[in-house]
C-alpha positions in Angstrom: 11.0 27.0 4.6 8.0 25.3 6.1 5.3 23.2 4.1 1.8 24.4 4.4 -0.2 22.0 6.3 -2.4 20.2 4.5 -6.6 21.0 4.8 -9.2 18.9 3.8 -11.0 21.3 0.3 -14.7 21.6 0.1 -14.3 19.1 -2.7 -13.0 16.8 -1.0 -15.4 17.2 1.8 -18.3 17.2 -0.9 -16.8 14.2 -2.3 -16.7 12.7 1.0 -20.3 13.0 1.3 -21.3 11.9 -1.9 -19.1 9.1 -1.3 -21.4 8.4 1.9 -24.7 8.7 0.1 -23.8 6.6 -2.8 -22.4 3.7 -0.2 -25.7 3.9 1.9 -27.6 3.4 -1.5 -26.0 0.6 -2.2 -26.8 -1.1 1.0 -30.2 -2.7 0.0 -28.4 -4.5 -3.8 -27.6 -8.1 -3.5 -23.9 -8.3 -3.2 -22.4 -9.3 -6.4 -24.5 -6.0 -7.8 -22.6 -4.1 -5.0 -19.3 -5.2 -5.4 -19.7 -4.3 -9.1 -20.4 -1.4 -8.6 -18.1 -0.6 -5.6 -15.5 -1.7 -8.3 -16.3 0.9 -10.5 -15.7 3.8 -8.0 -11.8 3.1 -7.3 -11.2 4.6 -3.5 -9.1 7.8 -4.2 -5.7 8.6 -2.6 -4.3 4.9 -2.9 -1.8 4.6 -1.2 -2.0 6.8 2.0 0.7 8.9 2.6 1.7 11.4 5.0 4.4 14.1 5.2 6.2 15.7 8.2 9.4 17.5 8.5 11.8 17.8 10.9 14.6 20.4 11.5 17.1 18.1 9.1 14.8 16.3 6.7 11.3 16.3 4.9 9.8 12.5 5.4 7.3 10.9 3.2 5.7 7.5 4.1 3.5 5.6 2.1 1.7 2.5 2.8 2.3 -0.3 0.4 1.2 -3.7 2.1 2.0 -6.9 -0.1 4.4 -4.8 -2.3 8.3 -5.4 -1.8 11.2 -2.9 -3.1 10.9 -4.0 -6.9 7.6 -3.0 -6.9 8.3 0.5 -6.2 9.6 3.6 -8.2 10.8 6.4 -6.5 11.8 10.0 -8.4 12.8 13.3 -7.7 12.4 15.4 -10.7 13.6 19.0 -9.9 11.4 20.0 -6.5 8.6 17.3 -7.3 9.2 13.7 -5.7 7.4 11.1 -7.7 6.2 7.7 -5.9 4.9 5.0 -8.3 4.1 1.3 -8.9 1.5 -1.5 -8.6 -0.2 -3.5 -6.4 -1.5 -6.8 -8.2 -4.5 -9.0 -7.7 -2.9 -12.2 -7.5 -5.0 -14.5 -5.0 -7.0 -17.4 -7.3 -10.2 -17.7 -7.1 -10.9 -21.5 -5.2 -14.3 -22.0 -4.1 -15.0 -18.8 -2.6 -17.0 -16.0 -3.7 -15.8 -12.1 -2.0 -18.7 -10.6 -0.4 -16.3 -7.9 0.4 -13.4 -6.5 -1.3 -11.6 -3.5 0.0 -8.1 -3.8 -0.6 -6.9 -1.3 -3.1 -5.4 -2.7 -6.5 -3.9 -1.7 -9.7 -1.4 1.4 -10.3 -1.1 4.2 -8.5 1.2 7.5 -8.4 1.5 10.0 -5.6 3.6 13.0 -6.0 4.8 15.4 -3.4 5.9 19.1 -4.2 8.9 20.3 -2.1 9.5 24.0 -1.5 11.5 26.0 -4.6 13.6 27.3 -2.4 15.0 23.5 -1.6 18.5 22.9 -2.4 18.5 18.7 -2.6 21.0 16.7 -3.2 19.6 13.9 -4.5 22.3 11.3 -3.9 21.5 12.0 0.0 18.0 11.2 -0.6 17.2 7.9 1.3 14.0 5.5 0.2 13.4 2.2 2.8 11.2 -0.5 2.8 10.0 -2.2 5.6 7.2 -3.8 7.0 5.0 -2.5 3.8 6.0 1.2 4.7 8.0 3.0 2.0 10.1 5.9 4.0 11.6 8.8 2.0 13.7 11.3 3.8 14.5 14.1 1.8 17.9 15.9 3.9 17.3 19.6 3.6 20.3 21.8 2.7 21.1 25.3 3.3 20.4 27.2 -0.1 23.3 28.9 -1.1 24.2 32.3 -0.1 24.3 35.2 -1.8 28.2 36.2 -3.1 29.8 39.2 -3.7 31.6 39.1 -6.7 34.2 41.5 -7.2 34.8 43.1 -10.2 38.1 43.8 -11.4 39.3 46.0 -14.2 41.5 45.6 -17.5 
């Protein structure tokens, strides 16, 4: 079965446009107002992600920068894989003030629905980690057929 392709909603695309208006609004504020305020309005969608699929496998990336492996929690629970875990402000704050800040902090959970019809077995599921790109390659197995079962008498 193929996954639908994804298409940006009208909400989204509203959203998109708010988020627009509200940045050019907050173009003439000082910047210690701004950032404040930018603070308040996390960016959605943290991390990005994309999905693709091949003949053998259903891929999910996600990029992590700064994270490593332990930061990471990755689960399948029945067709719904479940990405989780938390990026950390840890840079000290020595003589500098930010007049910009937009790297993307705190927790964050993506999920990504899989098709009913997916037989998975999850020990074949894969997760790897490297250079801040989490890969997840979901193998896709045959569902099982249909059997005749025969039905014997007394």
């Amino acid at each position: 079965m193929k996954m639908i392709p994804w298409k940006k909603s009208s909400d989204e695309a509203v959203s998109s446009d708010f988020d627009d208006f509200v940045t050019r609004a907050l173009e003439p504020l000082d910047w210690g107002v701004r950032n404040r305020l930018a603070g308040m309005f996390p960016a959605r969608n943290f991390p990005a992600m994309n999905v693709a699929e091949t003949p053998e496998h259903y891929i999910v990336t996600l990029e992590l920068p700064g994270l490593e492996p332990k930061d990471v929690n990755v689960e399948l629970m029945g067709n719904t894989l479940q990405i989780s875990g938390e990026r950390r402000w840890e840079e000290e704050k020595k003589d500098k003030d930010y007049h910009r800040v937009e790297s993307q902090y705190g927790s964050f959970a993506r999920s990504v629905v899989l098709p009913d019809n997916l037989h998975v077995d999850r020990e074949a599921v894969e997760a790897t980690f490297q250079n801040g790109v989490l890969e997840i390659r979901v193998p896709k197995a045959e569902p099982t057929p249909a059997a005749k079962i025969p039905v014997k008498s007394k």
